[in-house]
C-alpha positions in Angstrom: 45.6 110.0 212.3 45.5 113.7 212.2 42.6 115.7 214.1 41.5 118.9 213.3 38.9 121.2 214.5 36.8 123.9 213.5 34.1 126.1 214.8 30.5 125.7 213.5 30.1 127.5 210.8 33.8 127.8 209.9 34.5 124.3 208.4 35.0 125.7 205.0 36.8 129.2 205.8 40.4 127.9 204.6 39.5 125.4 201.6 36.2 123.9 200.0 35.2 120.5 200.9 34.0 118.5 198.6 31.9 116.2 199.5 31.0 112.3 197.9 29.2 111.0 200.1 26.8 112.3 203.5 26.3 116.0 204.4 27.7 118.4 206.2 25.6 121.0 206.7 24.0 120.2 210.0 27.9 119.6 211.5 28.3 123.0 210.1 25.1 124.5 212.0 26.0 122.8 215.1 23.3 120.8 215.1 25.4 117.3 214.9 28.6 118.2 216.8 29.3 114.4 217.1 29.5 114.2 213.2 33.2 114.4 211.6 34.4 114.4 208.1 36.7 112.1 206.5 38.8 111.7 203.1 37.8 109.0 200.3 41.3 107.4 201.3 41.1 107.4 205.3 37.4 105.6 204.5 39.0 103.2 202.3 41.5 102.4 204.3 39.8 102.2 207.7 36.6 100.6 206.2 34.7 103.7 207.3 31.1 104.6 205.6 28.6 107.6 206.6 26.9 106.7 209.8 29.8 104.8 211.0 31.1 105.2 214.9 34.4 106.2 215.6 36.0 106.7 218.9 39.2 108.9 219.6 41.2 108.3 222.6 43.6 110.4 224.5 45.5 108.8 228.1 41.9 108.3 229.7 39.6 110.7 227.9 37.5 109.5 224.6 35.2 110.9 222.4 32.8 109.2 220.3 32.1 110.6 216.5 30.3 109.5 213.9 31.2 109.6 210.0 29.0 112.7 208.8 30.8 112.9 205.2 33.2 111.5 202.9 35.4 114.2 200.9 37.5 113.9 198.1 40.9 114.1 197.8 41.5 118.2 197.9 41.7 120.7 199.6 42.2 119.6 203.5 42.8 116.3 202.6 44.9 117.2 199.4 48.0 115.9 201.2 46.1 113.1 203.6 49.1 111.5 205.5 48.8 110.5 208.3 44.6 110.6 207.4 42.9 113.5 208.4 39.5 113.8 210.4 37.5 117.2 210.3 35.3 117.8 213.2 34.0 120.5 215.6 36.5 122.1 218.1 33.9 121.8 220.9 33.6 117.7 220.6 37.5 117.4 220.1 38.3 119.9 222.9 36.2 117.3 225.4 39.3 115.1 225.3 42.2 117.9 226.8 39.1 120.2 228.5 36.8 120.4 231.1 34.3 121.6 230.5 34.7 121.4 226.2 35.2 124.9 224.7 35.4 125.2 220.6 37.8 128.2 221.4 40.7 125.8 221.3 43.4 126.9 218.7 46.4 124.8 217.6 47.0 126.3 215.0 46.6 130.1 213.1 45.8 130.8 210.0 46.4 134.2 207.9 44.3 134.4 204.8 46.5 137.3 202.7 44.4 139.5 200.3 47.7 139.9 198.2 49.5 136.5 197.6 52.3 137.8 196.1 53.3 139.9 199.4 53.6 136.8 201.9 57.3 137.8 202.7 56.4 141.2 203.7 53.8 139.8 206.1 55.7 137.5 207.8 58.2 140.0 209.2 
């Protein structure tokens, strides 16, 4: 299972979610920071629906979430192997953190304004 976190607000800055089934937009307000998002196929496969409890553990640290949304398969879950969860940085953080921060990065990325120069950038 792949983890991935975003800031509120910030969920959709890299690629639209679409969603089936729930809402996202009090996980995007901050308002349900327990709430994560999941792909048609990862809710298929693990039996999950909206409103369903879901606890991630890491060595002796776990975090309970809940199923906020069911997406389809584009965008961040376009290529969904191993299945990919969506929540906020701040909840996931709680697991390698203390106290919880959502400025946690694992990974960057660069939005170009000109596709076609993405070697240039790079250097």
């Amino acid at each position: 299972v792949g983890v991935r976190g975003f800031k509120k607000g910030q969920l959709e800055a890299l690629a639209t979610i679409e969603v089936i089934e729930g809402d996202i937009s009090k996980m995007q307000s901050g308002v349900r920071t327990d709430d994560i998002i999941v792909s048609k196929d990862a809710a298929k496969h693990f039996g999950f629906s909206v409103g369903d409890r879901v606890e991630f553990t890491l060595g002796t640290k776990s975090v309970v979430c809940y199923i906020g949304a069911i997406a389809k398969q584009s965008g961040y879950f376009l290529d969904d192997a191993p299945y990919l969860m969506l929540g906020l940085t701040e909840k996931f953080s709680s697991l390698i953190l203390s106290p919880p921060s959502e400025n946690l990065c694992n990974e960057i990325h660069i939005v170009l304004q000109d596709k076609s120069k993405v070697e240039q950038t790079i250097k």
